[in-house]
N, C-alpha and C positions, 0 to 999 in steps of 0.2 A: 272397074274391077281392079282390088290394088293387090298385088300379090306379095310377101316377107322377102325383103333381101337376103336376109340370113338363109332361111331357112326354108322359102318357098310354098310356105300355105298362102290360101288364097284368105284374104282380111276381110271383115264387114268396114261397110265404110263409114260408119264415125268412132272406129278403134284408133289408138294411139299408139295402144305395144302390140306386137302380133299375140295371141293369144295363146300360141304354142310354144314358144321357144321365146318369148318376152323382150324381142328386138323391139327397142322404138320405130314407128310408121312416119315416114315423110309423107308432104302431099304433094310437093314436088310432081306433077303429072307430065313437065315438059322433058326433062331427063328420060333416060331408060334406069332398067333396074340397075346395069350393069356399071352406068354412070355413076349411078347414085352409091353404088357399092365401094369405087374406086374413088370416090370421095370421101368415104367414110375411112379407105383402110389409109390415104392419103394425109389424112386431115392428122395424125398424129405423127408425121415423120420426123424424123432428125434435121431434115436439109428444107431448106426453103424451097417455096413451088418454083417453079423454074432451072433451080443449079439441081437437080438430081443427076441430071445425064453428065455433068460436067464433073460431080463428083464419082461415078461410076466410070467414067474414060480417063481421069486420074493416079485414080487408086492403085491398079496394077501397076502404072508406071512408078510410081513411087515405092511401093512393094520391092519393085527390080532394082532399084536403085538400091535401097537398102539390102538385096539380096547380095547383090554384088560389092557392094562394101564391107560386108562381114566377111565374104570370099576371099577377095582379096587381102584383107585383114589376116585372114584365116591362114591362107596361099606364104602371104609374105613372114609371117612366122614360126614356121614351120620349113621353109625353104631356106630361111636366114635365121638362124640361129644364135642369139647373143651374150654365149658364155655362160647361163646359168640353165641352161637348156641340154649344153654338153657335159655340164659336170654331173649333172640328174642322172642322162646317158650312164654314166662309170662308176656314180656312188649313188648306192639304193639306201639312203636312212633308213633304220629299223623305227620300230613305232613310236618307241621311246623317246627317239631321238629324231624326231620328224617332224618337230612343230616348232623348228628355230625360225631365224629370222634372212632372207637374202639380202646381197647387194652385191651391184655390179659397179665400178667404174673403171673409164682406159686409159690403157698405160703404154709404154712405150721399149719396144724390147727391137734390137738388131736382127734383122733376118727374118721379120715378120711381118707382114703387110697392118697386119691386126690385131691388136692385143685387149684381154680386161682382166682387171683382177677381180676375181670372184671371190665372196665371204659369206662363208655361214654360219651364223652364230648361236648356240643351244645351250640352255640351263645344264650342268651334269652335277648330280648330285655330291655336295661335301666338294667342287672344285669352283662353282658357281657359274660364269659364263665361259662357255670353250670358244674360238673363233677358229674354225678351219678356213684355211685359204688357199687358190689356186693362181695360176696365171692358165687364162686361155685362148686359143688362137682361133679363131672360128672360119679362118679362110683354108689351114690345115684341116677342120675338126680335129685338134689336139689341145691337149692340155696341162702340166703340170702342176703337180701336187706340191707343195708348201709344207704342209703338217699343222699342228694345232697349236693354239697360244692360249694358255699356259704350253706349256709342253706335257700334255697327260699321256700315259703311254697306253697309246691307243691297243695294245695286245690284253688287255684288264677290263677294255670296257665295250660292248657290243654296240659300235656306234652303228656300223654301214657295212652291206657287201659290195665287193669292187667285182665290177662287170671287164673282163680281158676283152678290149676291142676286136684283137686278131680272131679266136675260137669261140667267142661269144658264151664263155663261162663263166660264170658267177660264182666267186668265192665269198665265202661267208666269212664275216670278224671272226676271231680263233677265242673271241671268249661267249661268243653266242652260246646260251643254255646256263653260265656261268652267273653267280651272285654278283651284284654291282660292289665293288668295293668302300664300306664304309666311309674310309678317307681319302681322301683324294691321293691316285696313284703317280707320282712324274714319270717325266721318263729325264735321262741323265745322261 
């Protein structure tokens, strides 16, 4: 009497598919069904017979590994900060003026364990590229402003609001809401 792996009707026996639910019939009589079933769902695995267990006791640890490196990734920048992390801190680019370009490299100032000069660089219309620059310290979190090259006079153009470290207030550029200036504005 052969009974559907699948599906558990009982077969005639010179059937080939179960009649019911259209599983092929093994004749296999020395297996059990259950055997015969975990061969079936075997028979199409990813891992070869034998390393399943070995990829299943793996996995996690690999996992962990990799969780722990993006953490500490994570951890280590964000704890160490390298100048272009603290100028973002103090100057919030408006939309316009948000899609320039970064760079860091360091420098060498009296009286500071750590220095870089930080530059950002943005298209500004009718001036063509602006480069603002800082110097930063990241062992103080401080920073110093430079000003922009050309020299456009930043009160004309709604580049950034500046974040006050001390009160945690955000002032806004003094020409926010205001027309971009046709020509290019200097300062003198």
């Amino acid at each position: 009497m052969l009974h559907c792996l699948k599906c558990g009707s009982l077969l005639p026996e010179d059937s080939t598919l179960c009649p019911k639910c259209g599983y092929p019939v093994t004749r296999d009589e020395s297996r059990t069904a259950a055997e015969q079933l975990d061969e079936q769902k075997n028979k199409y695995s990813a891992t070869p017979v034998g390393y399943g267990h070995h990829v299943k006791m793996w996995f996690p640890v690999v996992l962990a590994i990799l969780a722990s490196a993006a953490l500490y990734v994570g951890l280590r920048m964000k704890s160490d900060p390298g100048g272009i992390e603290i100028v973002k801190r103090h100057f919030v680019f408006y939309d316009d003026y948000s899609h320039g370009t970064w760079t860091r490299q360091a420098c060498q100032v009296a009286g500071h364990d750590t220095c870089f000069d930080v530059t950002y660089t943005v298209p500004v219309q009718g001036c063509g590229p602006v480069v603002f620059s800082w110097q930063v310290y990241p062992g103080e979190d401080d920073l110093m402003y430079e000003g922009a090259q050309p020299r456009v006079d930043e009160t004309r153009y709604a580049f950034y609001a500046f974040l006050i470290k001390d009160t945690g207030t955000l002032v806004p550029a003094q020409a926010l809401g205001k027309p971009v200036p046709a020509a290019c504005a200097y300062r003198f």
